[in-house]
N, C-alpha and C positions, 0 to 999 in steps of 0.2 A: 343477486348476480355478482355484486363486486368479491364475497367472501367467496365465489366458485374461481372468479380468474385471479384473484391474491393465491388461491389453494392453486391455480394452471403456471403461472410464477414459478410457485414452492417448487412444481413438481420438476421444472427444467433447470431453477438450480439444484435440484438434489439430484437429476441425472447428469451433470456436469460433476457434483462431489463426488458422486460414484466413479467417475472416470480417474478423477483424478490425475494431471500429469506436474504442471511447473508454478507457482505462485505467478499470480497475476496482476494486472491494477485492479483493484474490487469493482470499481466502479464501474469499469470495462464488463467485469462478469455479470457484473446488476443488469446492463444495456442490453447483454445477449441474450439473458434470458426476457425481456421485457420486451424485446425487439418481439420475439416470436408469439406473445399475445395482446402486442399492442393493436392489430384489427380487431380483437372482441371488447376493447374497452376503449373508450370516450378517455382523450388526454386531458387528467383535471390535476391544476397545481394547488388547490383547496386543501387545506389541513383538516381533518377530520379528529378531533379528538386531543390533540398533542396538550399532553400535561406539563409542558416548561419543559426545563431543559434538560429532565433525565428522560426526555421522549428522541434524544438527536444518538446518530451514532454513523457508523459507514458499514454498509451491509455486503457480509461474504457470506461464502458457499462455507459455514464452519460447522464443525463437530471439535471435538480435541484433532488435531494434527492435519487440516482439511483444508486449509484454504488452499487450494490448487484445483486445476481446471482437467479436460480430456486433452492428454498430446499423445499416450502414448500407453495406451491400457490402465489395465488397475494394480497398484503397486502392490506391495504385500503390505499387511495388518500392522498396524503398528505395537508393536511391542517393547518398548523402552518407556520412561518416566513422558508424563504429558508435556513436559514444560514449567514454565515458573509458578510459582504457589499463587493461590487466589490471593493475598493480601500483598504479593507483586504486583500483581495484575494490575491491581487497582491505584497505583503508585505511580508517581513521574518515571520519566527516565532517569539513567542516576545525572545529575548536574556537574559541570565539569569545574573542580575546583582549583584551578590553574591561573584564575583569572581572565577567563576567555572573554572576548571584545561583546560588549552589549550594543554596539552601537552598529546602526542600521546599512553603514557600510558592509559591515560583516555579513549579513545574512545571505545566502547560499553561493558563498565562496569555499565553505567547505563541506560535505554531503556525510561527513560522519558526528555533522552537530547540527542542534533543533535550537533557535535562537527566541523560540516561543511556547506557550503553552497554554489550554484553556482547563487551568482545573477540577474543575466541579462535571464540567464531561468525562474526566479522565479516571476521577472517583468511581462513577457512577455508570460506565461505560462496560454492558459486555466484551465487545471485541474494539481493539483501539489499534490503529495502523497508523503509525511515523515515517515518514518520508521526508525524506532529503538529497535533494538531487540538484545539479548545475546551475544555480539561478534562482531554485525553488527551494520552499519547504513548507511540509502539512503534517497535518495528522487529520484520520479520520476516525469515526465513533458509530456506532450504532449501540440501538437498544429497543426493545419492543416492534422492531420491523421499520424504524425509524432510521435515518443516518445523516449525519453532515461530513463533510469536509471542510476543515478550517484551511487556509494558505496566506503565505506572505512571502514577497517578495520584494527588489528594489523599485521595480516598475510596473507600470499598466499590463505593455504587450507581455511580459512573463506568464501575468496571470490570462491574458488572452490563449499565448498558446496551449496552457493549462485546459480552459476551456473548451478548445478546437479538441485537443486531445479528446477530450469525456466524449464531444459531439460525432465522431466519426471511427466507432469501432474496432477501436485499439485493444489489447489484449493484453500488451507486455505492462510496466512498470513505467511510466512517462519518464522521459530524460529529454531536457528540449532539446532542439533539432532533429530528432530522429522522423521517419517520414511517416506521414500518420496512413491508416489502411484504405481508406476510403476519405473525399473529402469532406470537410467540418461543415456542418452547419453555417449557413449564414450568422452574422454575427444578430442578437435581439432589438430587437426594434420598439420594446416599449421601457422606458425609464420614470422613473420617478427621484426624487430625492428625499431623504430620509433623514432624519437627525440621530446617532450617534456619541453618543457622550455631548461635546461640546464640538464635533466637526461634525459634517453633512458628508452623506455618503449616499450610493445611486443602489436602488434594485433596479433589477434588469429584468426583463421576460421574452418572450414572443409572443405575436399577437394568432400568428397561426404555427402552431410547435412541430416543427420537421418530426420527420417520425424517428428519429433516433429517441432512444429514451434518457439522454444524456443532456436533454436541453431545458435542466431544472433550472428556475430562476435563482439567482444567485444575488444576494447583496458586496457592495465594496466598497470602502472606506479608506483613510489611512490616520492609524491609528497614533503615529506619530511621523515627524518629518522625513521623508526619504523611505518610506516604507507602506506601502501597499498591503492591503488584507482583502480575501475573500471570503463569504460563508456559502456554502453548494450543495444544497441538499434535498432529498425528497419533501421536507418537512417546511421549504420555503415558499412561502404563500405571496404575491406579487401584490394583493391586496391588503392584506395584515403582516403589516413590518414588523407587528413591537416583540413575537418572538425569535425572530432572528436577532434585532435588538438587544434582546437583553442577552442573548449569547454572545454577539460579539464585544458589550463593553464588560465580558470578563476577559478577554485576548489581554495576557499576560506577555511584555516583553524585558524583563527585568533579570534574567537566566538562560546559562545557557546550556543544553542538556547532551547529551550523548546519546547518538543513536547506535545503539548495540545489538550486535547480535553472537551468537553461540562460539562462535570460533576466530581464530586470529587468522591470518594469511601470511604466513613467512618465506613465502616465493613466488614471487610474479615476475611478468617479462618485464625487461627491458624497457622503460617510457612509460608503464603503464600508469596507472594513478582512477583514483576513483569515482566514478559518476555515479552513485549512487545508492544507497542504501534505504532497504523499507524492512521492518518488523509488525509484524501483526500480532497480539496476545488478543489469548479470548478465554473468555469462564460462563460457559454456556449450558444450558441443560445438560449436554451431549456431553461437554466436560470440557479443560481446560488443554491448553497447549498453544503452540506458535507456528512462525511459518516467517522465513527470511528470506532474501535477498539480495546481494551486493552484485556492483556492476563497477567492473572493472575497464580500462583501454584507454586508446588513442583515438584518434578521428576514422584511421580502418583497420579498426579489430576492438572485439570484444570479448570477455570473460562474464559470464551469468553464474555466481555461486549460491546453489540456494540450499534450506535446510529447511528442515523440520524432525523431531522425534523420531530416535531410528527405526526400522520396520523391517518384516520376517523377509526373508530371499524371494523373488519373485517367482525361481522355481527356473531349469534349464541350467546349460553351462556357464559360467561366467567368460565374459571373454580376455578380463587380467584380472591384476589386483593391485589395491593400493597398500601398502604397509599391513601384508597381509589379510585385508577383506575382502572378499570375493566384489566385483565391480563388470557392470556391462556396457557396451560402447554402441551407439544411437550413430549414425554416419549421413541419416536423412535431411538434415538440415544444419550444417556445419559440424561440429564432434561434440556429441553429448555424452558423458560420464557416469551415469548413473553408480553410488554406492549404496544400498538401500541400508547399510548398519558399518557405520563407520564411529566404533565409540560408541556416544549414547547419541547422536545423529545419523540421520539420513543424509547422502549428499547427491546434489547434484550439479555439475559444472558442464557447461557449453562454450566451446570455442568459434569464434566465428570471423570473417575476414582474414585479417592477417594470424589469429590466433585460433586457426579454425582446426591445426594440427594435432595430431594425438600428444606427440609429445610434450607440446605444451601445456594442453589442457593436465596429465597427466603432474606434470612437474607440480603446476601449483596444487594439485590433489595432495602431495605429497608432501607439502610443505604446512597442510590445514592442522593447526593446533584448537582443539577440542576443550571448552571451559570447562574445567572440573568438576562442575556439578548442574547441569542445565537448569535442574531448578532454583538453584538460586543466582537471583539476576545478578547480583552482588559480584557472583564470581567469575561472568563473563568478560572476558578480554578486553581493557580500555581501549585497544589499539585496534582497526577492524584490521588494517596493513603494518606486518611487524618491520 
């Protein structure tokens, strides 16, 4: 029974890939499909099998060029380079060697740096997604159907709202404060204490699990002073701590990395500034490639630029162009931009509140410089905003 509804799963993230619209929170996409066969399966947080730590990862809807969910049909085929080489893949982000602050003040005051890392996941890791957003930063992992999410922040409620986030069917990229779709789960109600290297740290659970599928037990610790860590994963057991254990006393804070992705931004409004950046890299049967994100604004307005590996014309008129590419415009839910082959990227930008006008979104299309060579990570853009 359980390999029919792990296979009833497969099948609703793989009509989600097939849709394909905008990169999403993975985790978010995990829920939706899990939401909809959580009645034929008994909710159990029991580890079956997990072989250490190259069993953790954060699990998307991937192939080469794939993590993306249904907004808005199916795009065309990708035909451009997959993304960075498999022995990128497997590799840090590059480290920022500027001398950027290690100290735990710094941690998510800026969203285009990762002030941590857990190695031997990163190694070891099909698909790894970095995130760094207002207050937060993580990365996730998966591997074998397995996945974690590591995070750290300055405080507890950060990584609360975190949590609220997974539990109430959010969809987009978390950036705290934004309003969640439905409300969070109650906060868990059964704790333990755990020992951690040489501090103590609490798992968490519930005793009866709402039916979001988003209310995996999660351990937390603080790994040094002033700084808060999560582990949140399928693969956390409330009852056997010592694998989560031994993942988190590899949480590396000694570096600090750059979160990159494919292109520069050399025109944005006025005030704007950035909340947020996530990269996914994946080397999967299906094959390799990526899937970005940045999120740009102010308190009312927003800019979504996302990318991935460019792709054949969707087919019909275009309704302008950017520096020559044929480009279609979305007007259903603020102004969406779609380029499907811009360079050796796909683009896609959305404007919304105060930045919700063509010519805006338009401008900064027009100002997107393209790394010279998507596959190698090397040569992508130090600067996400030029």
């Amino acid at each position: 029974m359980t390999n029919e509804l792990d296979q009833l799963d497969h099948r609703y993230l793989e009509s989600l890939r097939r849709r394909m619209g905008a990169p999403v929170d993975t985790l978010a996409l995990l829920s939706g499909a899990q939401r909809r066969s959580r009645r034929m399966r008994a909710r159990s947080y029991a580890v079956r099998g997990l072989g250490g730590a190259a069993a953790l990862a954060v699990l998307v809807a991937g192939g080469a060029g794939v993590v993306r969910a249904l907004r808005d049909g199916s795009p065309g085929a990708i035909v451009g380079g997959s993304g960075p080489t498999a022995a990128t893949l497997h590799a840090p982000l590059p480290p920022v060697a500027n001398g950027a602050s290690t100290a735990a003040s710094a941690i998510g005051t800026d969203p285009s740096l990762l002030h941590f890392t857990v190695p031997d996941l990163v190694t070891d890791s099909e698909v790894t997604t970095w995130i760094s957003v207002d207050g937060l930063e993580g990365v996730g992992f998966r591997k074998d159907n397995r996945w974690a999410e590591v995070s750290i922040a300055r405080s507890e409620p950060a990584l609360d709202g975190l949590r609220d986030w997974h539990t109430s069917s959010n969809g987009d990229p978390y950036i705290p404060g934004t309003p969640t779709v439905t409300p969070p789960s109650p906060p868990p109600d059964l704790h333990r204490s755990v020992k951690v290297g040489d501090v103590t740290g609490m798992l968490s659970s519930w005793s009866n699990p709402p039916e979001s599928a988003g209310n995996w037990p999660y351990l937390r610790w603080q790994p040094a002073s002033g700084v808060w860590a999560q582990i949140f994963g399928s693969f956390v057991s409330f009852n056997d701590a010592q694998p989560v254990v031994d993942i988190a006393t590899t949480l590396r804070l000694d570096t600090v990395y750059r979160c990159v992705v494919p292109f520069e931004l050399t025109s944005t409004p006025t005030g704007a500034r950035l909340r947020s950046c996530h990269l996914s890299l994946f080397d999967r049967d299906a094959g390799q490639g990526f899937s970005s994100v940045l999120t740009i604004g102010t308190a009312t307005a927003e800019l979504r630029i996302e990318s991935s590996p460019k792709r054949a014309e969707p087919g019909g008129s275009p309704t302008t162009t950017i520096g020559g590419h044929p480009a279609w415009v979305d007007n259903s839910n603020g102004t969406r931009l779609r380029i499907p082959t811009f360079g050796e990227l796909s683009l896609e930008i959305t404007g919304s509140g105060d930045y919700a006008g063509l010519p805006t979104v338009k401008g900064v299309a027009e100002g997107v410089h393209v790394a010279t060579d998507i596959e190698d990570l090397s040569t992508w853009p130090a600067r996400t905003i030029g």
